[in-house]
N, C-alpha and C positions, 0 to 999 in steps of 0.2 A: 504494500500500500504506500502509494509515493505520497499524497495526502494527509494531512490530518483529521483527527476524529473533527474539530471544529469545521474544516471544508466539506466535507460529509453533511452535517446540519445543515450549512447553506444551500448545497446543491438540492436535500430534501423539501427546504423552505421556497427556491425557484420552482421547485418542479410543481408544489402541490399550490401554488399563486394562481390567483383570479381576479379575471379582470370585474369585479362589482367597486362598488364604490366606498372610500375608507370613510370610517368615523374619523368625526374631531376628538381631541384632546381632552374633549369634555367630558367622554362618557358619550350613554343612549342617548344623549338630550340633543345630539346635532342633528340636523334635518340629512335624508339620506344620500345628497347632492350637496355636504356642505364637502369640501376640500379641508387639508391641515394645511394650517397660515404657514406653514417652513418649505411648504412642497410645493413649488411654481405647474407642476401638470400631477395630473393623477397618477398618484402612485402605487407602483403593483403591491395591490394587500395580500395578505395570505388566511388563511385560515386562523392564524395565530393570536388574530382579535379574539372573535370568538371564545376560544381555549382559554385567552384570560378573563374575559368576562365570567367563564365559568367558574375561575379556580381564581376570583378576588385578586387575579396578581397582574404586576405592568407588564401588560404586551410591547409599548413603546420602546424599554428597552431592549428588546429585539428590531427595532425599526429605525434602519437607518435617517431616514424622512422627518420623524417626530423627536421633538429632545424632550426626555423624560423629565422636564425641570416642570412642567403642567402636570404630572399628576402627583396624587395628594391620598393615600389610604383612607385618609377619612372622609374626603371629600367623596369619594369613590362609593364608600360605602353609606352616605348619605343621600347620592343619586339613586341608587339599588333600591335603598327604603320609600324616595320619593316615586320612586316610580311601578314600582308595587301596590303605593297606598294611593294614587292618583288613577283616579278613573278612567280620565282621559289618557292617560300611557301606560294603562294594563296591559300584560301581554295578551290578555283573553279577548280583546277588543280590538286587537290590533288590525286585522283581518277588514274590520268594516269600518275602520276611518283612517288605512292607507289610502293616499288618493290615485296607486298607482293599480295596476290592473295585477288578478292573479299571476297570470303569465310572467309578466316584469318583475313582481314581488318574487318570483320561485326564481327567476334567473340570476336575480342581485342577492337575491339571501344568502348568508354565511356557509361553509362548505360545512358547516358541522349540519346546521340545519338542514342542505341538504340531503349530505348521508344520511339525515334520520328516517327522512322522507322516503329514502329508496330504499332502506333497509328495513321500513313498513312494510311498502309496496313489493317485496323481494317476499318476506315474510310471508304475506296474504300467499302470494304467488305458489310458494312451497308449501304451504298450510293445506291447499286446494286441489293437491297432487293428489290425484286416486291411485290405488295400488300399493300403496307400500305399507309393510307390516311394522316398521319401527317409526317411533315420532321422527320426523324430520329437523333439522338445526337451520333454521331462515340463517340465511347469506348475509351477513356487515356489510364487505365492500364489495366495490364494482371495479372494475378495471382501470388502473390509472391512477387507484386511490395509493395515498401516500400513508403510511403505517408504520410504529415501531414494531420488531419482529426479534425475538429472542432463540437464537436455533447456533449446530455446532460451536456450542461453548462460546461466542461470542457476547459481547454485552450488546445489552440493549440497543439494534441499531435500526439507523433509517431504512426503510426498503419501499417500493413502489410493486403494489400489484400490477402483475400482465400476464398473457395468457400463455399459455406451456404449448410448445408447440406444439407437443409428442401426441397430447390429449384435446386439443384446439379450446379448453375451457382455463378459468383461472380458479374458477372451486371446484370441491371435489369430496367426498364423505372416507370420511378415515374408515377403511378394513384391511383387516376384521378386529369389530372393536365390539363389544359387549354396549357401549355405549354409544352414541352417538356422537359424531363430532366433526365440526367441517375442518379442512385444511385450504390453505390459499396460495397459491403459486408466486414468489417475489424475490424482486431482485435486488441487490443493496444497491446503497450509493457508494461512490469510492472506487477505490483498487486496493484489493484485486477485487472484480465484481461474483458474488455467486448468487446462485438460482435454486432455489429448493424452497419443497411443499411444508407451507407452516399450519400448527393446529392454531385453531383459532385462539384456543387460551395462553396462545406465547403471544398474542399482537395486543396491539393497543392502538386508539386513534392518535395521530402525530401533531402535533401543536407546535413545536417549537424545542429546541434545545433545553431549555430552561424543566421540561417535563423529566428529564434523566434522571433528577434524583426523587421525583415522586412513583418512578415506575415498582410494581411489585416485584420481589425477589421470587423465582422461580425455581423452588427446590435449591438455593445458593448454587448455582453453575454458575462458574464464570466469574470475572472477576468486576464485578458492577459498582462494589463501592472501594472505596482505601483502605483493609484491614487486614493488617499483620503484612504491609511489603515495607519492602526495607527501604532504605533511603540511600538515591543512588551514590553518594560520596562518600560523605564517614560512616556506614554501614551500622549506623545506631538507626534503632527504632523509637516510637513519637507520634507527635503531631506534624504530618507530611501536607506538602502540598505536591499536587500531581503536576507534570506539566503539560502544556494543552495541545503540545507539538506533537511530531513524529515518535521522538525518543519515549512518551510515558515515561518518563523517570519521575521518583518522589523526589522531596528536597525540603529539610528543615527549614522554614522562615526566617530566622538569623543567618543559617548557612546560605541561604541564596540571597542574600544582600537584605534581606525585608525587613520593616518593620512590625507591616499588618497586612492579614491577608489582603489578597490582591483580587479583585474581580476575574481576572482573565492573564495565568503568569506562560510566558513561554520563558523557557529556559535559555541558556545564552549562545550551545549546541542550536539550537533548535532558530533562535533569532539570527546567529550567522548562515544558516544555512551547511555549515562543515560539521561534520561529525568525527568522532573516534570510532576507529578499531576495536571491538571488544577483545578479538585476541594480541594485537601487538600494541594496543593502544596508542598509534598513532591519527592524528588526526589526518584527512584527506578528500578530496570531491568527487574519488573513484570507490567509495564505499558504496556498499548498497547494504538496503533495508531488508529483515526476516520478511518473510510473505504473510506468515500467525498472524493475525491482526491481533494488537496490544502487546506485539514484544518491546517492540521498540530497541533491538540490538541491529548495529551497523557491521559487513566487515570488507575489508577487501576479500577480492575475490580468489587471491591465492591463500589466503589462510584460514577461510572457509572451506577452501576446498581438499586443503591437507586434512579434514577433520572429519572420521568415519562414516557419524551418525548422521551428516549434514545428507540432505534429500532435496535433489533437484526437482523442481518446478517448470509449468509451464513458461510464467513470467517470472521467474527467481527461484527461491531457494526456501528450505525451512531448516532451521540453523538448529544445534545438537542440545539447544536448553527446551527440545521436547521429549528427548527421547531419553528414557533410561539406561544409562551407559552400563550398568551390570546387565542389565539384560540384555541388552545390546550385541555385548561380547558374550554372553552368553549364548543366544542365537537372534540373530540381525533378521531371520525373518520371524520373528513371535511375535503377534500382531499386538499383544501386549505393551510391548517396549515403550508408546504412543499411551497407553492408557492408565487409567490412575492420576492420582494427586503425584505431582512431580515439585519437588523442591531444586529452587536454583541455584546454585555457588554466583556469590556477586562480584567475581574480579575477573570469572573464565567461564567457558561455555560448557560447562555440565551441569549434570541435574542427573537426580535418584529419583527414585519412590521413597517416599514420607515411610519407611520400613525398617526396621533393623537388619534386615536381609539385604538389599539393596544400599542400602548408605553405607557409604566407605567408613572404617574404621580411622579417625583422628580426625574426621570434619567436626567444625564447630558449629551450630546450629544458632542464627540469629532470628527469625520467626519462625512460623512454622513453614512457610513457603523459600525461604533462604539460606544460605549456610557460606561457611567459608570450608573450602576443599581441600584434600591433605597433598596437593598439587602445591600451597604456599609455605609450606614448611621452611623454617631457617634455619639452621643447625647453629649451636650456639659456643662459640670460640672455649675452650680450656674444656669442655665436656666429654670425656672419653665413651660415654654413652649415645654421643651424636656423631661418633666418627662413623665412616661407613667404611663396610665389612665385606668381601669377598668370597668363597669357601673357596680352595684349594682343588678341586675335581670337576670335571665337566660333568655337567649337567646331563650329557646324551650317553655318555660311555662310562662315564663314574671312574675314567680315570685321571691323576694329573697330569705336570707335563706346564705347555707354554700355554696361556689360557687369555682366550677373550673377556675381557670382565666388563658388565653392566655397572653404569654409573650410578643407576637407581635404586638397585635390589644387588642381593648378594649372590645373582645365577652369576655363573660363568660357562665359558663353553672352547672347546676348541674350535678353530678354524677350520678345521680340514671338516670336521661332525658339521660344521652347519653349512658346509661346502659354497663359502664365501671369499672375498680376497679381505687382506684385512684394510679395516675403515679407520679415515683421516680423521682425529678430531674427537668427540664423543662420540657416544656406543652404548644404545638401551637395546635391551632385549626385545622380540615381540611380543610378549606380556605388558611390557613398561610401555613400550611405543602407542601399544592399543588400548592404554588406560586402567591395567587392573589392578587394583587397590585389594588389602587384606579386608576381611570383612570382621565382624561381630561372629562372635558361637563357632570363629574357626582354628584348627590346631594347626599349630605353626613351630619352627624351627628358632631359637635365639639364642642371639649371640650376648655372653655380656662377659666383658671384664675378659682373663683367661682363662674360665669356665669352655670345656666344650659346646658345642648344639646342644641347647636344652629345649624339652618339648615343653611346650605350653598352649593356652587357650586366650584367644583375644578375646578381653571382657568389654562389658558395656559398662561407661563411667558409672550410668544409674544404678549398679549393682555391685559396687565395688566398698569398702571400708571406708569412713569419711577422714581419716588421715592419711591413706592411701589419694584420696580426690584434693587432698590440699597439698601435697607436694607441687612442687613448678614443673609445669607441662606447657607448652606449645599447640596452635592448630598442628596436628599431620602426626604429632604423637596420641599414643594408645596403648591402655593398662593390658599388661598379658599377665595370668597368672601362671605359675610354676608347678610343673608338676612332681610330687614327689617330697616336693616340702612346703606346695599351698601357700609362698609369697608372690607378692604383686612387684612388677616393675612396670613405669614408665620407659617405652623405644617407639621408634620407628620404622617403616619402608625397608632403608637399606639397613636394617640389621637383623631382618626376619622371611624366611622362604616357605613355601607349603609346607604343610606337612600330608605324604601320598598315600595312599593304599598300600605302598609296599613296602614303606618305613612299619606300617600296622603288622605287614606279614612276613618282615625282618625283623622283631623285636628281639627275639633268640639268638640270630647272630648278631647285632648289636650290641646286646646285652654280655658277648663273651668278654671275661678278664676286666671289668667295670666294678664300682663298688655297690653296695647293696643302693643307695640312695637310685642312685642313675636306673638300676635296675627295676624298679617299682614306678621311676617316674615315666618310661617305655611299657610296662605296664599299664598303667595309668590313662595313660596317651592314644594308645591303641584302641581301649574300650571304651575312651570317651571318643576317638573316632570314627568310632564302629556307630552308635550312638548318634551321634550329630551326623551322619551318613545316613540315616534310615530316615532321620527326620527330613532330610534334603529332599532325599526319593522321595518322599511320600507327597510333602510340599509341589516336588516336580511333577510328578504323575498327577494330583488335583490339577495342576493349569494345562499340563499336558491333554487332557480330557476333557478340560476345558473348550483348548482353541483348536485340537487336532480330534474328531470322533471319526476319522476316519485316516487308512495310512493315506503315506502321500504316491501322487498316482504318479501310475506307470503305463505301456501299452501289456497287455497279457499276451504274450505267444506261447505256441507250444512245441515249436522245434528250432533250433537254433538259425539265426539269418546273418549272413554275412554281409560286411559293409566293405566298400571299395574293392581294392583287390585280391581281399579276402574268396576262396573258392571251398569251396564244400568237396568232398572228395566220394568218389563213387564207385564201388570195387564192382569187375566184374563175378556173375557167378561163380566161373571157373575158378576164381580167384580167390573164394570164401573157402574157409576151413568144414569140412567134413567131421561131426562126432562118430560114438559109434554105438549111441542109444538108441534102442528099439521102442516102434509103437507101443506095443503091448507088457514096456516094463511100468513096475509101479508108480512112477512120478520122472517121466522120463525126460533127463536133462533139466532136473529139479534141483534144490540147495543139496537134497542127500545124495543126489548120483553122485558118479563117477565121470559125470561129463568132461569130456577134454577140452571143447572152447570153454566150459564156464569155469575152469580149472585156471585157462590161460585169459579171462579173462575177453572173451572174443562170444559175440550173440550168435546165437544161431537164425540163420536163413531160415524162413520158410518152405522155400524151393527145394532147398539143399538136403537138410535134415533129416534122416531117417522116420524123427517122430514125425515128422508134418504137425499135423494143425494139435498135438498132444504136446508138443516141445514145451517145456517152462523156462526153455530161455530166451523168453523174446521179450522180456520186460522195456525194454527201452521203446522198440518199435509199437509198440502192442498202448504203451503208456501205464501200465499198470503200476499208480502210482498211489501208495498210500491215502488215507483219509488224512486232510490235516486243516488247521484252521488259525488264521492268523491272530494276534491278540495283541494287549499293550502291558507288557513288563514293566515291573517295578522300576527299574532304575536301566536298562536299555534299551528303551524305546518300544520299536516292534517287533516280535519275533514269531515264530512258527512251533503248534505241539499238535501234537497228532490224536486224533480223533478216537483209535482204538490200539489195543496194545500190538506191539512190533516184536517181533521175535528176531532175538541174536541172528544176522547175516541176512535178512529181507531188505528188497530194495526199498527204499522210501520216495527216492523221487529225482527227477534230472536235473542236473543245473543248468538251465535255457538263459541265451540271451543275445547279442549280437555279440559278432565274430569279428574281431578287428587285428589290425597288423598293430606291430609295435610303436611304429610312428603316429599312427592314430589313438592311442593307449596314451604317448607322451603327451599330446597335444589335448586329452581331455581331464587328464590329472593336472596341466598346468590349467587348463580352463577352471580346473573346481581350486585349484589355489588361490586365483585369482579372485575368484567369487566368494569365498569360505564355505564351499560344500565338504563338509566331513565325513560323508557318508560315502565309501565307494565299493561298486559291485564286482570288480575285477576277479578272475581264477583264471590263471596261464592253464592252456588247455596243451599246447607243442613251444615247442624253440620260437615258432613262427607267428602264433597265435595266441588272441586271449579272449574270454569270455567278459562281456563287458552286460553284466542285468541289471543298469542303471536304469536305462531309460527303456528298456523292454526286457522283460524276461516270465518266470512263474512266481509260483508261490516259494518256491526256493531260495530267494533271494532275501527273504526276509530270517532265515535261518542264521541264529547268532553263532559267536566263536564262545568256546568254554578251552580251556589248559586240562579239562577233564568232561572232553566231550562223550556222546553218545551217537556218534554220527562218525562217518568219517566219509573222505571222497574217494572213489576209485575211478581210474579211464580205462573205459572200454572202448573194444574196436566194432564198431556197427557199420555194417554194410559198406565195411570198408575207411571209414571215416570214425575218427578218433572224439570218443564222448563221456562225459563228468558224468558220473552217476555219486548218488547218498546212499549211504548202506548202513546199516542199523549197527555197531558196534555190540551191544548187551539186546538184554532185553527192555524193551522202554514199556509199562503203564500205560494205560491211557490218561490223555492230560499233562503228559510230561511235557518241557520244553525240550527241542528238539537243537540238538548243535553240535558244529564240527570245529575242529582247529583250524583258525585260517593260513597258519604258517606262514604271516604276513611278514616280507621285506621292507623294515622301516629305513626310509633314507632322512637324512639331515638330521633337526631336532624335531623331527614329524614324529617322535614316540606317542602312541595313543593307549592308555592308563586302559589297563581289564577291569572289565567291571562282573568276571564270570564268578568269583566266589568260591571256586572250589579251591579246596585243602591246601593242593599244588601247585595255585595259581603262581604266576611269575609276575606278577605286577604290572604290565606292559605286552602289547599285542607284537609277536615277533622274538620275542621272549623265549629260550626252553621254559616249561614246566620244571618244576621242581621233583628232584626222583627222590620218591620217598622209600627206604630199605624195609620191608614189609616182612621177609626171608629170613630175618635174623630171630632165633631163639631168645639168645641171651644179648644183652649189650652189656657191655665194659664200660662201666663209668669210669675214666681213667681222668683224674688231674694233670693236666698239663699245663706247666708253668713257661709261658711265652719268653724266649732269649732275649729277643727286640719288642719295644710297643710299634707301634704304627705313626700314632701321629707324635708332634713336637710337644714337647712336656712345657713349650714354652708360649706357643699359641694355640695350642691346640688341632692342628691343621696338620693334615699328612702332603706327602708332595717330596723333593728331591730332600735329604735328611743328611745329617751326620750322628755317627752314633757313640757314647760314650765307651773307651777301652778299657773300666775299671770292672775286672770280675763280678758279678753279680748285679751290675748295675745298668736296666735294659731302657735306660732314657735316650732320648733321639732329640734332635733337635734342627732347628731351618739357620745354616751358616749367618743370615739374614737377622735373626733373633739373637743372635750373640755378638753382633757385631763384627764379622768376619768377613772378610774378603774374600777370603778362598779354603780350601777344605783343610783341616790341620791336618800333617803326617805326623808321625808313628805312633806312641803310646798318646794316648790322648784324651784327659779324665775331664770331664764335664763342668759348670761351675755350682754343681749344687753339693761339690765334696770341698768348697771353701767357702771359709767366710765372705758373708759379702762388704764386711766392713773392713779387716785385715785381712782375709787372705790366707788366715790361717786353716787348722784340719780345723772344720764344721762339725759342728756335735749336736746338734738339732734342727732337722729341715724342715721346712711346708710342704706338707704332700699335694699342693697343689698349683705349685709354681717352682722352678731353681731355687728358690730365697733358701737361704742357709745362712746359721750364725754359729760361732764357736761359745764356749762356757761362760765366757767373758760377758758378749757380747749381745746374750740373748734373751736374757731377761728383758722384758718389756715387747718385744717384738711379735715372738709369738704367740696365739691363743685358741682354742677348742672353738672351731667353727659350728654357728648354730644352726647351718643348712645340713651337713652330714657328720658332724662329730668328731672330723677331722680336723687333726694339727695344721694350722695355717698361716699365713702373715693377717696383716690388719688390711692387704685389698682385695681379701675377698667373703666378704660380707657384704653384700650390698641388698641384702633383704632380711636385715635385720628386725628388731621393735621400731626401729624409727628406718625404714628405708634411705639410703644416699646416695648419691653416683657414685659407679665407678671408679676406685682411685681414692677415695674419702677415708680418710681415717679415723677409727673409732677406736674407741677405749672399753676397754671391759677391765674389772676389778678383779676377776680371777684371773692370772697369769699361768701358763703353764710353764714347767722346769722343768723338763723333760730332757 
């Protein structure tokens, strides 16, 4: 909308003008041919008179023509009564000592007065309709009429009835409605202009501008009055004033220069004509406006257009403070994303759901429609809890090595895994890039102090200790709790990573050669994300059900179709394999024969086959394909179970779909990158070919991967040509879910997380399964005490090491951490076997840092930590009775002497 809501009003007060003749300044009391003494020719009136004679208030001030310094409320309201209680200027008498003819009187009459008249005369008209069994709703307007109209979340705007082309009328009766109800066809004023069918009880008759704040609130859609927005500069909330321009920005009255409100304020944006940038905030003349009517956000067109959720327009754009950005990245087609109470961060173009689910963890919330985003974070100089953190292992191969590191979060990745060249400059992740913030109620990885990864749960402030809520925090920070020993810290973004599905079904190896603490808090961890995972699914499947009752479509074929140069291969007779099963054996070239194609694998011919039309190996040709029925699973979407029970080795069903070359296969996997389609139907069928049952295939396609399937795929040779069949691994129930191992080739950091649940899962599609030893009688619980630890006793981080040479002592350490330049040679004893004051032999260490002191020197230093009981220095408590950063030193009155 290049317009403002004020140009809007005018062009509705032009359109609905009529040439009859204006009153004076006096009131009813001027004769109907008197002219206003300010206006040299007749001035176009509008219906606006009227409307204030009704509602006691000055129409002049709407009139350019008339200067409001003549009228007088009392004056006003003393005409009213005169002319009520005077005989001679009743309205009931008016009729027979007009001295103009009916005709004239109904053509110069006020446009209210005449809609009453037609909306009489409409009424009879409808009243007199024979035939119809429900009461009928007489018709308001007529065509042309000018009306406010409240429809798609807009506020209350101008519109003009006209007629729909589609249907050649401009009314029309709401069905199917229980009730009766007209609707009326109208078009706003403005840009962008729209056209849609309104119920009667969203319009109202249009008088003028000045009506906007007496209109009814309609179920609160929309944002009609000024409550609870923020104010566009110093992001306090108050007493706002709106502005009248493009931008709709608020603005406290001292803060916009004012004294006292202002009749009519434009802002100084808005009076120059130049706007800002809402993302880079500069000003400029090449911005343009959201299309939403009442954003009032500007941007240029390249930093709009670097931004996901933004959606092109016919005549522009709708900028990304509509759409919910966790859902978003969630899935960008959930028609959800668009729906809902959205709250907007007021310095950057996002917006959540008013949700604890959706709002990013560390936003500050300043109304209920605002927030500040944890996008403005600052990290605060000397704070060793605001430094950001790294992990030491790629992200895609979990090894280390030379490592790409996110500026934002602590992933890292190799170069070669994300098969990239390396980047100039800064380097986020595609998580960071694409906006994903940690949430509320989620388990996550932290880093504090030189503590390893500790698991914890991002809490919500409302639910947190109240001396825990008064510690100093920042927007973008968020309280995690600790598991294993149930204290709270204040972190950030980059000092905390997921926590996956497969850290839950690593907790055992994790947990080897750790102390009991760590050991309980992986515990801990796992079953509250087991937990907070069922509540997600359940949550996902409600809206799933929601907007999806149906899968999403495809074409159904039933034999495989080749595309491009792809060719289907066609053996002759002579060329198919011969068995050597007879008609008249019991189940001839069935699961229990002896059959020699169904041995190798190879269908039998009809032609060919001894048995003829007895053969049971023609399942492919034949179609003979299980009962099965598609359904919507808990937590992966859609999947396939079979209708009645499948006995161990029975076919269940083909894999159908288009046949494509390799080239065609690259070019549709980059096309779903490109787009974010995550869903892909691919099975290499030869060297040469792949089965591709995206966009056509059967009911097979819908069949999920399990690490502990019930399926599995075998190719057969049919009729010469090489084909995927599903074959029943056990025996399956009826009602079971139905699945095969996709033995899926992940390339890049395209790892996709299992969501199959069995025992064995591997965490990741692509993955082995886990071998579990099922064979063993007896097992050997044998202690074994590890020579080397893995990671640096000094940060905690495994990765390129050196190790200490003193007998028994299996600490490691990053050259890096001790200040070294290069690896020491020969004998080579660590610095947690000296003091760190002298230098001398150490006699009492911190089990969880080098720090080491001699007899001397170590009184006062160290103390029994209250997170695991262990000997420590004083930096590592930071969740203590009183929590403190990182690095803070604290006193306790017990000393150990150890």
């Amino acid at each position: 909308m290049n317009r403002s809501y004020e140009a809007t009003i005018k062009d509705a007060l032009d359109c609905c003008s009529q040439p009859w003749e204006f009153r004076a300044a006096d009131g009813p009391f001027a004769s109907p041919g008197q002219r206003c003494p300010a206006s040299p020719e007749p001035p176009r009136a509008s219906r606006l008179t009227l409307a204030a004679d009704r509602r006691s208030s000055s129409a002049h001030a709407y009139n350019k023509h008339c200067p409001p310094s003549s009228y007088s409320p009392l004056k006003r309201l003393r005409d009213l009564t005169s002319m009520v209680s005077h005989p001679d200027l009743s309205l009931s008498g008016r009729d027979a000592r007009d001295p103009r003819s009916r005709d004239e009187r109904k053509r110069h009459a006020p446009p209210a007065q005449q809609h009453g008249r037609r909306a009489g005369h409409l009424e009879k008209m409808c009243r007199s309709s024979p035939g119809l069994e429900k009461p009928v709703v007489p018709v308001k307007y007529l065509e042309k009429d000018v009306i406010w109209a409240k429809f798609n979340r807009r506020p209350w705007w101008p519109c003009q009835v006209i007629v729909d082309p589609t249907r050649g009328t401009w009314h029309k009766m709401k069905e199917p409605s229980d009730r009766p109800c007209c609707q009326y066809y109208v078009r706003t004023f403005g840009e962008p202009v729209e056209m849609a069918w309104v119920v009667g009880k969203a319009t109202h008759p249009f008088g003028g501008g000045h009506e906007f704040e007496q209109l009814p609130v309609l179920r609160r859609r929309g944002r009609q009055k000024l409550e609870n927005y923020r104010y566009t500069v110093c992001e306090k909330t108050g007493e706002l004033l709106q502005c009248d321009g493009q931008c709709c920005g608020a603005f406290h009255i001292p803060c916009a220069g004012l004294t006292e409100t202002p009749g009519k304020f434009i802002c100084q944006e808005c009076s120059s004509g130049t706007h800002s940038c809402f993302v880079c905030k500069k000003p400029g003349d090449d911005v343009r406006r959201c299309m939403v009517p009442m954003c009032g956000r500007f941007y240029h067109g390249k930093c709009i257009a670097d931004l996901a959720p933004t959606v092109p327009l016919t005549r522009g754009f709708r900028c990304p403070l509509h759409v919910c950005l966790s859902c978003f990245i969630t899935n960008p087609t959930n028609p959800s994303v668009t729906k809902g109470r959205l709250a907007c961060c007021v310095r950057c173009p996002v917006a959540y759901h008013t949700n604890d689910y959706c709002m990013a963890a560390g936003s500050v919330p300043i109304t209920q429609n605002s927030f500040l985003c944890p996008n403005h974070f600052t990290p605060r100089k000397g704070c060793r809890n605001h430094e950001h953190v790294n992990v030491s292992w790629c992200f895609v191969c979990s090894e280390g090595g030379s490592l790409l590191c996110c500026e934002s979060c602590p992933a890292a990745f190799h170069r070669e895994c994300l098969n990239i060249d390396m980047p100039e400059g800064s380097w986020f992740c595609n998580d960071c890039r694409a906006g994903k913030k940690p949430h509320y109620k989620e388990i996550v990885w932290v880093k504090v102090g030189r503590y390893r990864w500790w698991p914890a749960e991002v809490s919500h402030p409302n639910n947190i200790p109240e001396n825990i809520m008064r510690m100093r925090h920042d927007v973008g920070e968020f309280p995690v709790l600790f598991f294993g020993s149930n204290d709270y810290l204040w972190t950030y973004q980059a000092r905390v990573f997921p926590y996956m599905e497969a850290d839950a079904n690593s907790q055992d190896k994790m947990g080897r050669g750790v102390d009991s603490t760590y050991k309980k808090a992986l515990s801990e961890a796992a079953k509250r994300f087991q937990e907070l995972q069922a509540e997600k699914e359940l949550r996902q499947l409600q809206e799933d059900r929601r907007n999806d009752k149906k899968p999403p479509p495809y074409r159904h074929i039933k034999v495989n179709r080749p595309i491009g140069r792809v060719q289907i291969i066609t053996a002759d007779q002579s060329e198919i394999p011969r068995c050597n099963c007879k008609a008249n054996d019991e189940t001839p070239c069935g699961m229990d024969s002896e059959c020699i194609n169904r041995m190798l694998l190879y269908e039998c011919h009809p032609q060919v086959c001894p048995a003829g039309e007895r053969c049971q190996n023609q399942c492919f040709t034949k179609r003979q394909y299980s009962q099965v029925e598609i359904f919507r699973t808990l937590t992966r979407g859609w999947g396939l179970r079979c209708g009645y029970d499948i006995k161990k080795g029975e076919f269940v069903s083909e894999y159908v779909g288009e046949v494509i070359d390799e080239e065609e296969c690259r070019a549709r996997i980059k096309h779903a990158q490109d787009n974010d389609i995550c869903n892909f139907y691919m099975l290499t069928l030869d060297k040469d070919r792949i089965i591709d049952a995206g966009p056509k295939g059967n009911e097979a396609r819908f069949m999920n991967h399990s690490c502990q399937p019930n399926c599995e795929t075998q190719k057969w040779t049919v009729n010469g040509d090489t084909r995927v069949g599903l074959f029943a691994l056990t025996d399956i129930p009826a009602g079971t879910e139905l699945t095969f191992n996709y033995n899926l080739e992940c390339l890049g950091n395209g790892k996709t997380v299992c969501k199959c649940g069995a025992p064995n899962c591997s965490g990741f599609l692509g993955v082995r399964p886990k071998v579990r030893n099922v064979t063993l009688k007896m097992k050997l619980k044998l202690e074994v005490t590890k020579e080397r630890e893995d990671e640096c006793f000094s940060c905690g981080d495994g990765g390129q090491i050196i190790s200490c040479k003193r007998p028994g002592c299996p600490k490691v350490y990053h050259a890096d951490c001790l200040n070294l330049t290069k690896r020491p040679a020969g004998r080579w004893e660590c610095p947690w076997h000296q003091c760190d004051l002298c230098g001398q032999q150490a006699a009492s260490f911190c089990e969880m840092c080098p720090s080491s002191y001699c007899t001397q020197h170590r009184d006062g230093m160290l103390f029994i930590s209250k997170l695991d009981g262990r000997l420590s220095c004083s930096e590592h408590d930071p969740c203590g009775p009183e929590p403190l950063e990182p690095g803070e030193i604290q006193r306790f009155a017990d000393i150990t002497n150890t």
